[in-house]
N, C-alpha and C positions, 0 to 999 in steps of 0.2 A: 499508809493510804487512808482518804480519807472514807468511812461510812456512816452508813442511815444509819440514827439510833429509831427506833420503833419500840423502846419499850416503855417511853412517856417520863422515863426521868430525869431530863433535861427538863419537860415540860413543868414536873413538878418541883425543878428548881429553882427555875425565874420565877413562878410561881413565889414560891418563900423568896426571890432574893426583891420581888417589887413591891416588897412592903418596908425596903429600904433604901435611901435615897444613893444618888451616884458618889456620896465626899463624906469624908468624915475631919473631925478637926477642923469645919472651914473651907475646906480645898484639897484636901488628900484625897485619891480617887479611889473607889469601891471596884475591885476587879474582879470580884464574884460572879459576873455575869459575864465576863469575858474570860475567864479560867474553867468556867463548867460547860462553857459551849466547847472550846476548842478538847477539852478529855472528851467528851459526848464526840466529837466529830471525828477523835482517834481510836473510839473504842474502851473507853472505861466510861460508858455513862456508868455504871455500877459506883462507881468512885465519888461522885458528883456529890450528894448529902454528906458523906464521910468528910471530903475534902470542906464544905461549905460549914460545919461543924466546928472545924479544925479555924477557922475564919472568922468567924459570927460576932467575935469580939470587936474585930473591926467594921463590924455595921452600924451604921445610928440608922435611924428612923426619918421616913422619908418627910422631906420639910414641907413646910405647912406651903398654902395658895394665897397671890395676894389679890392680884386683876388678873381675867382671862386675856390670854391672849388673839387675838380676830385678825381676822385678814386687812385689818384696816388699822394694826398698833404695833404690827411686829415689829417693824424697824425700831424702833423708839424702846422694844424690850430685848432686842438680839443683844449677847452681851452680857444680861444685866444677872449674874449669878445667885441673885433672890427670886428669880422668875424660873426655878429651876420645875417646881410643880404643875405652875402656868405654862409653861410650854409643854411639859408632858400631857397634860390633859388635852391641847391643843392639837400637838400629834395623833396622841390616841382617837379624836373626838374624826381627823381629816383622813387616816386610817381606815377609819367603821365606814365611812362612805366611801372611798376610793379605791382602786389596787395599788399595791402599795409602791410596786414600783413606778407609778405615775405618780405618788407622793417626792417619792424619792429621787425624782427626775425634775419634779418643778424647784426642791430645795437642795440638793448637790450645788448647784451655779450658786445659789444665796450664801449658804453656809462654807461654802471650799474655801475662800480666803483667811476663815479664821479656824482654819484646821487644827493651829497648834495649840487649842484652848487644851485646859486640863493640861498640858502639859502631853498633848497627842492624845490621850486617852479619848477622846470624843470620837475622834476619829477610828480609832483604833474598834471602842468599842460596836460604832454600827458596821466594819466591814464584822466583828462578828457576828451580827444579828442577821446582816445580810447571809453570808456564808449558811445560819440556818433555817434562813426560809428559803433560798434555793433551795435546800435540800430538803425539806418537809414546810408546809404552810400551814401552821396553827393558831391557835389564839392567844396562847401564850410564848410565840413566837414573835407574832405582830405585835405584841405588846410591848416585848424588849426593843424590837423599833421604837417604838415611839420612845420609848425611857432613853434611849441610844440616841434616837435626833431631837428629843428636847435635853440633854446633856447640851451637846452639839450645841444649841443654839446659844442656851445661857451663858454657856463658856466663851463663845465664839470670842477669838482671839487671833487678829491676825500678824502676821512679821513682817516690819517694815520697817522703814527708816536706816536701812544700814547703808554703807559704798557696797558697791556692783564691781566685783575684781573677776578678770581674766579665768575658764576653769580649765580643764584640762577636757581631749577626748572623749576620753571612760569615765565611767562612773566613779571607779575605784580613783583614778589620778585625781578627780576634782574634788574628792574625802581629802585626799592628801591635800589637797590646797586650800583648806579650810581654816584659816587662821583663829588660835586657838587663844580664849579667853585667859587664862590661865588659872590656875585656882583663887588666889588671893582672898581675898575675908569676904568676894559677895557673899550674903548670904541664898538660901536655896532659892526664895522667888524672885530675885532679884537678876540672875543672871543672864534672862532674856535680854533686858531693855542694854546690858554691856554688850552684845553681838552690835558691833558697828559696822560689819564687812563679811561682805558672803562670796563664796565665787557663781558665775551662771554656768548650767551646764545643762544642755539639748534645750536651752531656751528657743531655739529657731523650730523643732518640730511641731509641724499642725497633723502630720496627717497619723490617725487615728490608729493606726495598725504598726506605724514606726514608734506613736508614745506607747503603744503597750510594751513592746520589745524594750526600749530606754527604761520605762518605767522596772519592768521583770530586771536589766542590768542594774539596776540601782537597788533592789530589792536583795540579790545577789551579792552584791558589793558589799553589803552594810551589815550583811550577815557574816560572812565571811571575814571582814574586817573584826566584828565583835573578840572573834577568839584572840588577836594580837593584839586587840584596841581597848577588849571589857573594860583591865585592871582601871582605867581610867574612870569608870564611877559605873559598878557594874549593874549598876538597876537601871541607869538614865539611859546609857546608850544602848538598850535590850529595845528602846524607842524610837533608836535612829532604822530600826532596820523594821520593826513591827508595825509601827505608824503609814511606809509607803506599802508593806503587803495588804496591808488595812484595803490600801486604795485600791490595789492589785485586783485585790477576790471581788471587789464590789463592779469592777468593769464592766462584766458581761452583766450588766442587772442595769446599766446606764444606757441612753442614746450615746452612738459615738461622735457627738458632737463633743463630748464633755472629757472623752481622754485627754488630750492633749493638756486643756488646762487644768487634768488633772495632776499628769504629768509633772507639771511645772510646782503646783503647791505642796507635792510629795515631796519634789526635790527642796524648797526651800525651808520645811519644817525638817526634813532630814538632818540637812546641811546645818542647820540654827542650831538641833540636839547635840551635833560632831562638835562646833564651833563652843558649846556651852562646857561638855563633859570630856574633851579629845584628853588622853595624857601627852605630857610631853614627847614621848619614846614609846615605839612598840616594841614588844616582847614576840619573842617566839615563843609556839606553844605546840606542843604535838601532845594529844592527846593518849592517858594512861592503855587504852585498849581501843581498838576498833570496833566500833558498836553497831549494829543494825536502827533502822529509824526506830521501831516496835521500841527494842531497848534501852534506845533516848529516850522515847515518852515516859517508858516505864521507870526508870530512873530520875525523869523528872519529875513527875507524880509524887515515888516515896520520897523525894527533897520537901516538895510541897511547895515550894514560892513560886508566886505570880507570875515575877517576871519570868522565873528561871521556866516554866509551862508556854508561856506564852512565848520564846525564843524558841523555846523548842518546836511549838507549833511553829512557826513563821520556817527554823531550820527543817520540817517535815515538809513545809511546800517546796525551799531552796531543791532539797534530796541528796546533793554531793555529800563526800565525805567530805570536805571543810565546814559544811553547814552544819552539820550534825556534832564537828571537832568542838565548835564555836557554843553551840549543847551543852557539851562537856564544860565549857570555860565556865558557861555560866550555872553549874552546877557545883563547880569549884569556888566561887566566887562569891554565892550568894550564900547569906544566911538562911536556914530551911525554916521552913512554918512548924512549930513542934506546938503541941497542945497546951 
């Protein structure tokens, strides 16, 4: 379950984590500030400095400003991932004057097409920031906003260009009908632009209360799926199922004008992640012991990796025991953060 942290160390974690930028290497993504929101939001803020500690190696320092960005040059810098300070400052600067979800309501529609920049991570990371201003409204809360949708913007990267194939029903059938790249020598950034064929699925839903339900089945599906599907590249597809909860938790904080076509960009950066990382064959998997949610987190925790925390949150909102199984895979699966 999720609760209030109130004892400010979460606050004083973004604190230390925004004095370093979202990538390192280039383009690696910094999950520092999406691994201490979601412990903070299960009950180990206590954990939060220890675990960021364990991390810090992979921080660079955040990169330098070239031109602001204004309401009159955006277009012209969405995308441009040297404009990553420029846009933060921009967010930050339209923040101090607005509420934030009126921010957040004007650039959802701009930003949603290119969800799958970073590799989901943009995405990913403002449903957490969202997630913690719902729940407390700070200043170093609004802040990871802005670092969260100037990510977002510089990254912005959208998926397109492929055939449009037949999906299935359910969420789950049209995973399955996801035709799979195969491994071959792409190498890692390159395996976006080989997805030439996606299937659609609840492409026909407009109304706003049936995309949240599709959306929640698709969220479902893809977590569930992880435990028989991980072995297939267990860090990337931890992003087929976190990326559309991203969208999930940030729902109620949007106009419901904006479900439905959220709906739609969940499912196709989903489906891109399946299509990139699927294995050939699934595996069965049943899990060593049956664990309580509490006891996933906590097991994720002493593992320490990213992904493997951030599965687990997203398997903490699913709740079944397959979500939680699927926990387990990626506890099995992932190499842990050791000091």
């Amino acid at each position: 379950m999720d609760t209030v942290d109130t004892s400010g160390q979460l606050e004083e974690a973004l604190e230390r984590l925004h004095c370093a930028g979202p990538e390192r290497d280039g383009w690696l993504t910094n999950h520092a500030p999406m691994v201490v929101e979601a412990l903070a939001a299960h009950g180990h803020a206590g954990a939060v400095h220890r675990w960021v500690d364990l991390y810090r190696d992979r921080l660079e320092d955040f990169p330098d400003r070239l031109t602001p960005v204004t309401d009159d040059n955006w277009r012209s810098a969405l995308g441009d991932p040297r404009r990553i300070a420029d846009w933060t400052d921009h967010f930050s600067r339209t923040l101090a004057d607005r509420p934030w979800r009126d921010v957040l309501a004007e650039w959802w529609p701009r930003l949603l097409p290119g969800m799958y920049g970073g590799a989901t991570h943009v995405i990913i990371r403002v449903g957490h920031a969202v997630r913690a201003l719902e729940a407390e409204e700070t200043a170093p809360r609004l802040a990871e906003l802005a670092h969260a949708l100037g990510y977002w913007a510089a990254r912005h990267q959208p998926v397109n260009g492929f055939t449009v194939l037949p999906g299935a029903p359910t969420a789950m059938g049209s995973l399955d009908a996801v035709p799979a790249i195969g491994k071959g020598h792409l190498g890692f950034r390159n395996r976006l632009a080989a997805v030439h064929h996606l299937p659609v699925w609840a492409d026909g839903v407009t109304d706003p209360d049936l995309a949240r339900d599709r959306l929640t089945e698709l969220v479902h599906a893809t977590t569930h799926r992880y435990a028989t599907h991980g072995h297939g590249e267990p860090t990337m597809l931890v992003h087929a199922a976190t990326a559309p909860n991203a969208v999930l938790r940030t729902l109620d904080s949007l106009p419901r004008e904006h479900w439905a076509p959220s709906l739609h960009a969940a499912w196709t950066a989903s489906a891109a992640v399946t299509a990139m990382y699927a294995p050939d064959e699934p595996v069965a998997y049943e899990p060593p012991a049956r664990l309580t949610a509490e006891e996933v987190m906590e097991r994720a925790l002493a593992h320490g990796g990213e992904h493997v925390i951030k599965l687990a949150d997203t398997a903490l909102d699913v709740g079944d025991d397959l979500a939680l199984a699927a926990a387990q895979r990626a506890i099995e699966l992932s190499e842990p953060l050791v000091p």
